[in-house]
mmCIF file as gemmi writes it, N, C-alpha and C atoms, coordinates in Angstrom:
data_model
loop_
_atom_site.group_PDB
_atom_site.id
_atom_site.type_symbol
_atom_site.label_atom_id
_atom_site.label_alt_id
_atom_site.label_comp_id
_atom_site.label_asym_id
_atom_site.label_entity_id
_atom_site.label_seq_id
_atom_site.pdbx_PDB_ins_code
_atom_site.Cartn_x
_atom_site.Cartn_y
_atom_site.Cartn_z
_atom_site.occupancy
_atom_site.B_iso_or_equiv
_atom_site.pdbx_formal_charge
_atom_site.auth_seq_id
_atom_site.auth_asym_id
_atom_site.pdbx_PDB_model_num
ATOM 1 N N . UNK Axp A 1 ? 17.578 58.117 -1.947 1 0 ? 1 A 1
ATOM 2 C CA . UNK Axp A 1 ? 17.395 57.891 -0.517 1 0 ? 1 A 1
ATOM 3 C C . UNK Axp A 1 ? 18.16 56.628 -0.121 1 0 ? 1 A 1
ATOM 4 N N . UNK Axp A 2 ? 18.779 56.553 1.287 1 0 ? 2 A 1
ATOM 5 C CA . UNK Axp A 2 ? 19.959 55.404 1.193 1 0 ? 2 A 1
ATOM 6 C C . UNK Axp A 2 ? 18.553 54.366 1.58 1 0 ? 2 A 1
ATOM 7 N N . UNK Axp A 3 ? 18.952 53.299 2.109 1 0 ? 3 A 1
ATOM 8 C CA . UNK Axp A 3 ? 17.719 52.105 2.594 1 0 ? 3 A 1
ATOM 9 C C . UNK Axp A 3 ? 18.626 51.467 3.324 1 0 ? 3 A 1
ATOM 10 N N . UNK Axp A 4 ? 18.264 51.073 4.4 1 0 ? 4 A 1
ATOM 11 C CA . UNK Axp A 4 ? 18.909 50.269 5.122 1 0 ? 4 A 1
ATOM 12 C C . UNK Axp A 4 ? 18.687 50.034 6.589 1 0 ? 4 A 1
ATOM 13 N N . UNK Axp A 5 ? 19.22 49.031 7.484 1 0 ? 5 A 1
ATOM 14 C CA . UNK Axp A 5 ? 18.569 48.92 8.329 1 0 ? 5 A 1
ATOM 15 C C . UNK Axp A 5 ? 19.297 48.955 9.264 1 0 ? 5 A 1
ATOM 16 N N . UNK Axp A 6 ? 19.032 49.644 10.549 1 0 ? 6 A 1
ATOM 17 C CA . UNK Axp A 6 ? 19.835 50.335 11.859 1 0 ? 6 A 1
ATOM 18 C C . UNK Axp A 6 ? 19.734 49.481 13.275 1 0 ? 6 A 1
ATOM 19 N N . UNK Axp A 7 ? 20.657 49.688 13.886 1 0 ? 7 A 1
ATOM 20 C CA . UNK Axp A 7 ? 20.129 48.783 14.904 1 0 ? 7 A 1
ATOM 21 C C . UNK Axp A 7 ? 20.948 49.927 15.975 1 0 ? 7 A 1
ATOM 22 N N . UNK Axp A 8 ? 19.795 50.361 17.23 1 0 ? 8 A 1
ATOM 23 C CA . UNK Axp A 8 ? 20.101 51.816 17.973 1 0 ? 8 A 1
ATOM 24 C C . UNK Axp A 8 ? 19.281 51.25 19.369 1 0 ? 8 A 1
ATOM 25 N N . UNK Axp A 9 ? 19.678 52.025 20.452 1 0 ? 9 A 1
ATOM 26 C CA . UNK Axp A 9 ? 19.068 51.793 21.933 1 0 ? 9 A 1
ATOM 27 C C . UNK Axp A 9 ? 18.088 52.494 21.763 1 0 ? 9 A 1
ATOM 28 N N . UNK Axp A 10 ? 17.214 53.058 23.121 1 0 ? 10 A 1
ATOM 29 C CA . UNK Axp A 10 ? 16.416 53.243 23.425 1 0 ? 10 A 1
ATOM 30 C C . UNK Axp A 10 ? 16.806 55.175 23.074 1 0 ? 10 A 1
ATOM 31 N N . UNK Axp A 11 ? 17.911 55.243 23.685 1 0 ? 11 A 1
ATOM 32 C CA . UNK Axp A 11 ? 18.582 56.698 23.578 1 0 ? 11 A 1
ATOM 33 C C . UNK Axp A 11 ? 18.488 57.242 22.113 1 0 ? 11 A 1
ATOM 34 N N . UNK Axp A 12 ? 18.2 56.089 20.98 1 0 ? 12 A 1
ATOM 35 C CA . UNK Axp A 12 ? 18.382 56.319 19.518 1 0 ? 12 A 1
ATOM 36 C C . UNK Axp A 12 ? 16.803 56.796 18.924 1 0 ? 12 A 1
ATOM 37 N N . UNK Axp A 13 ? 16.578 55.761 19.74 1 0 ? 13 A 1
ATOM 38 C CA . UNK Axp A 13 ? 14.955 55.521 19.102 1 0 ? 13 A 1
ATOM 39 C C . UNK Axp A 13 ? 13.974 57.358 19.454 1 0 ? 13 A 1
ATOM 40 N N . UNK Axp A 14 ? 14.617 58.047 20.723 1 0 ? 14 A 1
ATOM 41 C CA . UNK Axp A 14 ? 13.96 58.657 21.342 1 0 ? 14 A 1
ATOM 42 C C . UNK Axp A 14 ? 14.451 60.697 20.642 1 0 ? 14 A 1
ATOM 43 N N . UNK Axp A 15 ? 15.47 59.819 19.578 1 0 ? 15 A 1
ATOM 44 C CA . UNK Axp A 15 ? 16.277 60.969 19.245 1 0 ? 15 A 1
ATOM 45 C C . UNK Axp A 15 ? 15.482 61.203 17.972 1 0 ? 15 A 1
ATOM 46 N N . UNK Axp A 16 ? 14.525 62.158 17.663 1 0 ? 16 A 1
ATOM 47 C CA . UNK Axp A 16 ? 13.781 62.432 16.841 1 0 ? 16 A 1
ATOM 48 C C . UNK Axp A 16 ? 14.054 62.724 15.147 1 0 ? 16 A 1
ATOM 49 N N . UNK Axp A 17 ? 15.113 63.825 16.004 1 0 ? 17 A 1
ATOM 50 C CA . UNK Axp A 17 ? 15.743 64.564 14.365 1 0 ? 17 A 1
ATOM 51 C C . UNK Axp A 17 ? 15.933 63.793 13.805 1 0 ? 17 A 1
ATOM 52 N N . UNK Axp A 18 ? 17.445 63.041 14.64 1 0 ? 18 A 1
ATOM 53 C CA . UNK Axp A 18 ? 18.741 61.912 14.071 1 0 ? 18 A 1
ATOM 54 C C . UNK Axp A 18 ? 17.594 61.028 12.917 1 0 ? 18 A 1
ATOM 55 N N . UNK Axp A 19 ? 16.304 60.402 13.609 1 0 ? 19 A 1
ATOM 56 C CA . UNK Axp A 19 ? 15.815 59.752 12.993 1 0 ? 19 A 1
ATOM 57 C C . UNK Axp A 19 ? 15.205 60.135 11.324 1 0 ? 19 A 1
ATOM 58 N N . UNK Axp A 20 ? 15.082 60.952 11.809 1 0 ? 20 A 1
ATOM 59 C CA . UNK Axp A 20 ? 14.381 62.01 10.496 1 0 ? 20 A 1
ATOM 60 C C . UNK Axp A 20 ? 15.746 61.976 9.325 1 0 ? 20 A 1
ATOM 61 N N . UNK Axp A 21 ? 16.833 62.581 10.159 1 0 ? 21 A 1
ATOM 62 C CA . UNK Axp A 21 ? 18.311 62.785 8.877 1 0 ? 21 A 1
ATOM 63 C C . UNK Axp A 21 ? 18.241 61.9 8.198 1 0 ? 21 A 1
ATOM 64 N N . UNK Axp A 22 ? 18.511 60.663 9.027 1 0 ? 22 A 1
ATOM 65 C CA . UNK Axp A 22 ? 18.564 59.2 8.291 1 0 ? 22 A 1
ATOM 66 C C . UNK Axp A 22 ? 17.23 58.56 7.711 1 0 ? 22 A 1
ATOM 67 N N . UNK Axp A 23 ? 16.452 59.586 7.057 1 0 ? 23 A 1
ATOM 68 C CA . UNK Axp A 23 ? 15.376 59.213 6.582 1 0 ? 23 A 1
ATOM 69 C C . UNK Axp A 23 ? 14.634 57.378 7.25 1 0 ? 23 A 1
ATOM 70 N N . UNK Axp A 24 ? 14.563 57.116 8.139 1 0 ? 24 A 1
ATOM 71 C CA . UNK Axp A 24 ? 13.922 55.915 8.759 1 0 ? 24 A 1
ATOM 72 C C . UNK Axp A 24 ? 12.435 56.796 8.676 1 0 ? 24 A 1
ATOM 73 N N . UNK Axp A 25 ? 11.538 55.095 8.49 1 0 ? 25 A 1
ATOM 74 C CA . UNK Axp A 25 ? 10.284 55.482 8.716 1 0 ? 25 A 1
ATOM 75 C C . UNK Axp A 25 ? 9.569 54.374 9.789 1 0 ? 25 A 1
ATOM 76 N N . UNK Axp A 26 ? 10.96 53.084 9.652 1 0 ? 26 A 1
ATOM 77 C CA . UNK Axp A 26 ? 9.886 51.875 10.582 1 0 ? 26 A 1
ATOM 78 C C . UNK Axp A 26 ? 10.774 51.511 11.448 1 0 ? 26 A 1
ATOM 79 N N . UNK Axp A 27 ? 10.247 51.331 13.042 1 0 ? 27 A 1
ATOM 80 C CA . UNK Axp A 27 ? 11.008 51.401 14.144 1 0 ? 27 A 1
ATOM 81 C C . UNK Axp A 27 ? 10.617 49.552 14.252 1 0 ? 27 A 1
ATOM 82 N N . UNK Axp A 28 ? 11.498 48.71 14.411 1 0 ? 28 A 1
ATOM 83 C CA . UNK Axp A 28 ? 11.213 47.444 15.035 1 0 ? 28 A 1
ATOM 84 C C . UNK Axp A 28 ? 11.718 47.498 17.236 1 0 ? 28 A 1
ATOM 85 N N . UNK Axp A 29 ? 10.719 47.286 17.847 1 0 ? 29 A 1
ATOM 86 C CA . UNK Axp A 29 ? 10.909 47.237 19.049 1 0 ? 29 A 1
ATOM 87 C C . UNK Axp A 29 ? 10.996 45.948 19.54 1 0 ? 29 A 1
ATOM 88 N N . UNK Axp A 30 ? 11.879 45.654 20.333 1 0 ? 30 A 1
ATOM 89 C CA . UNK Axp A 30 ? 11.922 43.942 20.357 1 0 ? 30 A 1
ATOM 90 C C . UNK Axp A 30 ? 12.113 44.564 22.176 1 0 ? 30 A 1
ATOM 91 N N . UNK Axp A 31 ? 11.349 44.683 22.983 1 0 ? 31 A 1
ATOM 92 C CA . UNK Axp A 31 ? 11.155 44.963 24.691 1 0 ? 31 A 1
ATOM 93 C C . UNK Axp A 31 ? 9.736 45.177 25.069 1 0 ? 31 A 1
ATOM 94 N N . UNK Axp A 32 ? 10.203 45.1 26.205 1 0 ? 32 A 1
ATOM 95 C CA . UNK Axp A 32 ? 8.342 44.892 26.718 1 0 ? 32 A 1
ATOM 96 C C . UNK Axp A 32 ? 8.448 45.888 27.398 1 0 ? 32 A 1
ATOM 97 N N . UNK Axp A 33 ? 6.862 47.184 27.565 1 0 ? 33 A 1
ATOM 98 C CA . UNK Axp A 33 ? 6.493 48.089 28.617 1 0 ? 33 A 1
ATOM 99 C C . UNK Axp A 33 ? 7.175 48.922 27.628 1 0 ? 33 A 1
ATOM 100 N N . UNK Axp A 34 ? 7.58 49.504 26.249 1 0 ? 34 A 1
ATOM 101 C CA . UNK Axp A 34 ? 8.261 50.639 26.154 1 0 ? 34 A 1
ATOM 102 C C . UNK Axp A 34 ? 7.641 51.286 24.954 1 0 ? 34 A 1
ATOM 103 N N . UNK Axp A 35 ? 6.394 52.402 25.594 1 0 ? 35 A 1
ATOM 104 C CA . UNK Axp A 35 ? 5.666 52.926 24.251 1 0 ? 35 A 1
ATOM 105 C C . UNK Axp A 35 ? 6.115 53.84 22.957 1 0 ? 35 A 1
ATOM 106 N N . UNK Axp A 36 ? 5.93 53.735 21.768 1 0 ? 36 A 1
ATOM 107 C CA . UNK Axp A 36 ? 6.311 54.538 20.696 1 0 ? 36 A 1
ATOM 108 C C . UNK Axp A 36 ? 6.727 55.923 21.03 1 0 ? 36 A 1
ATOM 109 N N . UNK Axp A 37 ? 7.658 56.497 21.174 1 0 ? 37 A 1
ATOM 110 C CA . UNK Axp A 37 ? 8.28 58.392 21.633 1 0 ? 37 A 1
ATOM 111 C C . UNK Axp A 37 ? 7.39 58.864 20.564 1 0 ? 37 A 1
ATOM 112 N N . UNK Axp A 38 ? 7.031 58.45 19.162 1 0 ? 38 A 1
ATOM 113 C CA . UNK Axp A 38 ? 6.717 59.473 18.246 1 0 ? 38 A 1
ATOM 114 C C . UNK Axp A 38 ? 5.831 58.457 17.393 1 0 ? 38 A 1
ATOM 115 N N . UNK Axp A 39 ? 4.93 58.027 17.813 1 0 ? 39 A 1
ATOM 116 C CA . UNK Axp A 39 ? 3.778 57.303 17.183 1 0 ? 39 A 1
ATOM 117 C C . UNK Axp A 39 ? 3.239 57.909 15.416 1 0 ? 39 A 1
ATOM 118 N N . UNK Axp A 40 ? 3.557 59.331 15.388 1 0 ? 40 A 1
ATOM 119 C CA . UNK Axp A 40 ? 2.75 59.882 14.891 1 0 ? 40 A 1
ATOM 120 C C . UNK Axp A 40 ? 3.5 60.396 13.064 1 0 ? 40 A 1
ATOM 121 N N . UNK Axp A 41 ? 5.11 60.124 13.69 1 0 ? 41 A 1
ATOM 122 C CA . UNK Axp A 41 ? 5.579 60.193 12.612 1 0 ? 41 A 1
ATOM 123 C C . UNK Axp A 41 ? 6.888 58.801 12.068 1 0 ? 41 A 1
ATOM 124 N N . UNK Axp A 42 ? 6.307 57.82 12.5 1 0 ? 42 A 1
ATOM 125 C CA . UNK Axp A 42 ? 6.799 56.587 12.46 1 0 ? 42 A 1
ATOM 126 C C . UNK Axp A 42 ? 5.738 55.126 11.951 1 0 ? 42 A 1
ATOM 127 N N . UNK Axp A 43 ? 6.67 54.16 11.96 1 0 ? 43 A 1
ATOM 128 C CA . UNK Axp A 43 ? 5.646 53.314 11.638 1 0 ? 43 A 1
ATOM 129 C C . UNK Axp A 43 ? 6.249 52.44 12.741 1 0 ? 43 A 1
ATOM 130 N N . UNK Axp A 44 ? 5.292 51.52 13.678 1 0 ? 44 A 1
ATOM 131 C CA . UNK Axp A 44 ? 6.114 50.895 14.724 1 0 ? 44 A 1
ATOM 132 C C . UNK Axp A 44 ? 5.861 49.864 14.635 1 0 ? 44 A 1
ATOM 133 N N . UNK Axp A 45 ? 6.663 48.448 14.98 1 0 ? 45 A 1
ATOM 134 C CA . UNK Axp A 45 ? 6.145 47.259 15.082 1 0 ? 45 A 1
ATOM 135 C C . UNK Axp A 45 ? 7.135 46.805 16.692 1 0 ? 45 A 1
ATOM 136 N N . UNK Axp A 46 ? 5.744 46.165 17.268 1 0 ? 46 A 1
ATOM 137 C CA . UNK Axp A 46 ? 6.012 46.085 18.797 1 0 ? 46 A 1
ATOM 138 C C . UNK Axp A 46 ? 6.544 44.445 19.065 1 0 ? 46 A 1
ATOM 139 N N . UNK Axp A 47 ? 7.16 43.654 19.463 1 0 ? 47 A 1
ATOM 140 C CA . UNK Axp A 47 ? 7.668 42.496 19.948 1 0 ? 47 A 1
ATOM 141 C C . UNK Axp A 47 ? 8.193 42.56 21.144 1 0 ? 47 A 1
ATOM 142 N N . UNK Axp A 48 ? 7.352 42.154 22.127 1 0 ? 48 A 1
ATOM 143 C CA . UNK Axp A 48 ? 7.641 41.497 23.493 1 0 ? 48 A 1
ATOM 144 C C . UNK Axp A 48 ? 8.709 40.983 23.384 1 0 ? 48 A 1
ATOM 145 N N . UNK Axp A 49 ? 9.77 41.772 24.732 1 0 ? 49 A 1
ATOM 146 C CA . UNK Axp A 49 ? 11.577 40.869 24.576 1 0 ? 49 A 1
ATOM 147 C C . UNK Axp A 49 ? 11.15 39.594 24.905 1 0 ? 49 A 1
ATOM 148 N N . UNK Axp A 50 ? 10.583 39.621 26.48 1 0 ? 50 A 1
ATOM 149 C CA . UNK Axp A 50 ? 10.504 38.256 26.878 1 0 ? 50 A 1
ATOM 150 C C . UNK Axp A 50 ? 9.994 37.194 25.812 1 0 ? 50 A 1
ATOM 151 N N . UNK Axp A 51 ? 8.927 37.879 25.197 1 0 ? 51 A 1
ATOM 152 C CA . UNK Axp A 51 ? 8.17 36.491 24.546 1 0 ? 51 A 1
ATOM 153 C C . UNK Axp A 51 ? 9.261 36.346 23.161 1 0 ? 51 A 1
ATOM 154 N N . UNK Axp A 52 ? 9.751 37.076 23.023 1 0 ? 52 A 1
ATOM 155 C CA . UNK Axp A 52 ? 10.415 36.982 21.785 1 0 ? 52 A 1
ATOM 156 C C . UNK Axp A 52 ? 11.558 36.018 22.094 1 0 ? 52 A 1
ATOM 157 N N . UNK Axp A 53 ? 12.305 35.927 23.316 1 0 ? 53 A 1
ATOM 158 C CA . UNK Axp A 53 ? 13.259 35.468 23.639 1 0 ? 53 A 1
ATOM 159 C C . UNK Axp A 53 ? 13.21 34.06 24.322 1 0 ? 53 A 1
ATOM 160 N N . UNK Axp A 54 ? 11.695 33.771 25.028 1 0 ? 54 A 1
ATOM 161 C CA . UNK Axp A 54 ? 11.004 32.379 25.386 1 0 ? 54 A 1
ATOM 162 C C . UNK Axp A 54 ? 11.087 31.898 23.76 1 0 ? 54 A 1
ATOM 163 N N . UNK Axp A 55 ? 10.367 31.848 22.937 1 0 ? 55 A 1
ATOM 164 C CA . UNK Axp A 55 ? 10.164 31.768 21.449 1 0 ? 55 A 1
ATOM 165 C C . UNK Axp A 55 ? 11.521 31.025 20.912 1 0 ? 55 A 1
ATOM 166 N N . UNK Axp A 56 ? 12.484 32.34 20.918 1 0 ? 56 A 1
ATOM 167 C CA . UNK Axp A 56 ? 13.685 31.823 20.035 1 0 ? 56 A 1
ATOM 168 C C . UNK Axp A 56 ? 14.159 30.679 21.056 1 0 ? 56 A 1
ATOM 169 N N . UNK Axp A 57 ? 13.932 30.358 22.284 1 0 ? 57 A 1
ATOM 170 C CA . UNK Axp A 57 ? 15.001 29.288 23.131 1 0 ? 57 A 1
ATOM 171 C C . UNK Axp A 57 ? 14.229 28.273 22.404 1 0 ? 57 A 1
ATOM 172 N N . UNK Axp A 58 ? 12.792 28.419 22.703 1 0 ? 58 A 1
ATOM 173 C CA . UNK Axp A 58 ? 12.144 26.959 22.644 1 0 ? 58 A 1
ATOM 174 C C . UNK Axp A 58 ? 12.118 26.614 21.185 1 0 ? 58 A 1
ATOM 175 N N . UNK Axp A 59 ? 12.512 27.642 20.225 1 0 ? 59 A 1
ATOM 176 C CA . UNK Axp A 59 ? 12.227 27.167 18.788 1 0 ? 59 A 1
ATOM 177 C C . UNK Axp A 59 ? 13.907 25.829 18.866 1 0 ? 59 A 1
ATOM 178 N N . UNK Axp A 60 ? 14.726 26.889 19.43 1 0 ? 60 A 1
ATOM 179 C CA . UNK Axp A 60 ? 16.655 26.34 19.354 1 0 ? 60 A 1
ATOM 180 C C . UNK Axp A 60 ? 16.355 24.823 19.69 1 0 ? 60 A 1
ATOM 181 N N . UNK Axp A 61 ? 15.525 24.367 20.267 1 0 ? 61 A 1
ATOM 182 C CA . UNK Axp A 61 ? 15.635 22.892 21.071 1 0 ? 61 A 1
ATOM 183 C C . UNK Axp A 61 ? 14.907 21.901 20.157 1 0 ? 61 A 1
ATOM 184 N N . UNK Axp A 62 ? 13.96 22.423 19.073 1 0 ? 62 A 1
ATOM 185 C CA . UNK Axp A 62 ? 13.437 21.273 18.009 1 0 ? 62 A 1
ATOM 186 C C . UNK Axp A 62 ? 13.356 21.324 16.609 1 0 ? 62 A 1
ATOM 187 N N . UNK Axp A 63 ? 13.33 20.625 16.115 1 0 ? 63 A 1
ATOM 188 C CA . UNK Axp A 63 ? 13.768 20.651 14.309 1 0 ? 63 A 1
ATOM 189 C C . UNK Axp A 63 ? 12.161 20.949 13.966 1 0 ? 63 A 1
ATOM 190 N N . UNK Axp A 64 ? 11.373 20.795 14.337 1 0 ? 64 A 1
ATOM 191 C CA . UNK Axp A 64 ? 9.983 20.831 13.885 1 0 ? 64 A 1
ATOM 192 C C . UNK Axp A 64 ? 8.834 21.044 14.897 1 0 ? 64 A 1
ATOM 193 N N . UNK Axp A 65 ? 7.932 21.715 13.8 1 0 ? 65 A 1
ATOM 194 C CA . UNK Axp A 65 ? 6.503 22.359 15.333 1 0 ? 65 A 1
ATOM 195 C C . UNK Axp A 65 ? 5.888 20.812 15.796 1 0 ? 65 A 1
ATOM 196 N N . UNK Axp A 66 ? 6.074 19.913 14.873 1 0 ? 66 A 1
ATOM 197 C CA . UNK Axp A 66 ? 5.28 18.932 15.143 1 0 ? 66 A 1
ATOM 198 C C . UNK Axp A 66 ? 6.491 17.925 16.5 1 0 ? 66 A 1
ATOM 199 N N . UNK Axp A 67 ? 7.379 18.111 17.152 1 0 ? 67 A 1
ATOM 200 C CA . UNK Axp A 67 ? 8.27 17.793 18.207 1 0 ? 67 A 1
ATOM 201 C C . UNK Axp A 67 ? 7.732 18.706 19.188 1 0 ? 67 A 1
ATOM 202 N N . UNK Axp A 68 ? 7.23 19.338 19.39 1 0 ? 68 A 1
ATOM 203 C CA . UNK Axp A 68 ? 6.575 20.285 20.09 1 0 ? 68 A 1
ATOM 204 C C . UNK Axp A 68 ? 4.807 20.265 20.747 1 0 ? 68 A 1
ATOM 205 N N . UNK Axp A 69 ? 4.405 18.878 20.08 1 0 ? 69 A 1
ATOM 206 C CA . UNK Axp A 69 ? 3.337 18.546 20.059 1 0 ? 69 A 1
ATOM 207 C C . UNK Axp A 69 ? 2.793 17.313 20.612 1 0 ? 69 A 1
């Protein structure tokens, strides 16, 4: 089985088979408001864009959690 990791739009994610050919089993979602197409034969992990993207700015601006404090 190959292993490896894909990076696809929304148009990818929603394409069932394709997903199946390429043997994938875990979807990473990095957007907000956009529920699992196929909950049932996937494994999903959900990440808020926004918060994900507040996160990475404010991490970019300090060397440490304790500058943050």
């Amino acid at each position: 089985m190959m292993q490896g990791l894909y990076l696809g739009s929304i148009g990818t994610v929603v394409n069932k088979a394709a997903l199946k050919d390429h043997n994938v089993t875990h979807i990473l979602t990095v957007a907000g408001g956009i529920p699992p197409p196929h909950p049932h034969d996937f494994v999903y992990k959900i990440i808020d864009g926004m918060l994900f993207f507040f996160e990475l700015n404010f991490a970019l601006h300090f060397t440490s959690i304790y500058e943050c404090l």
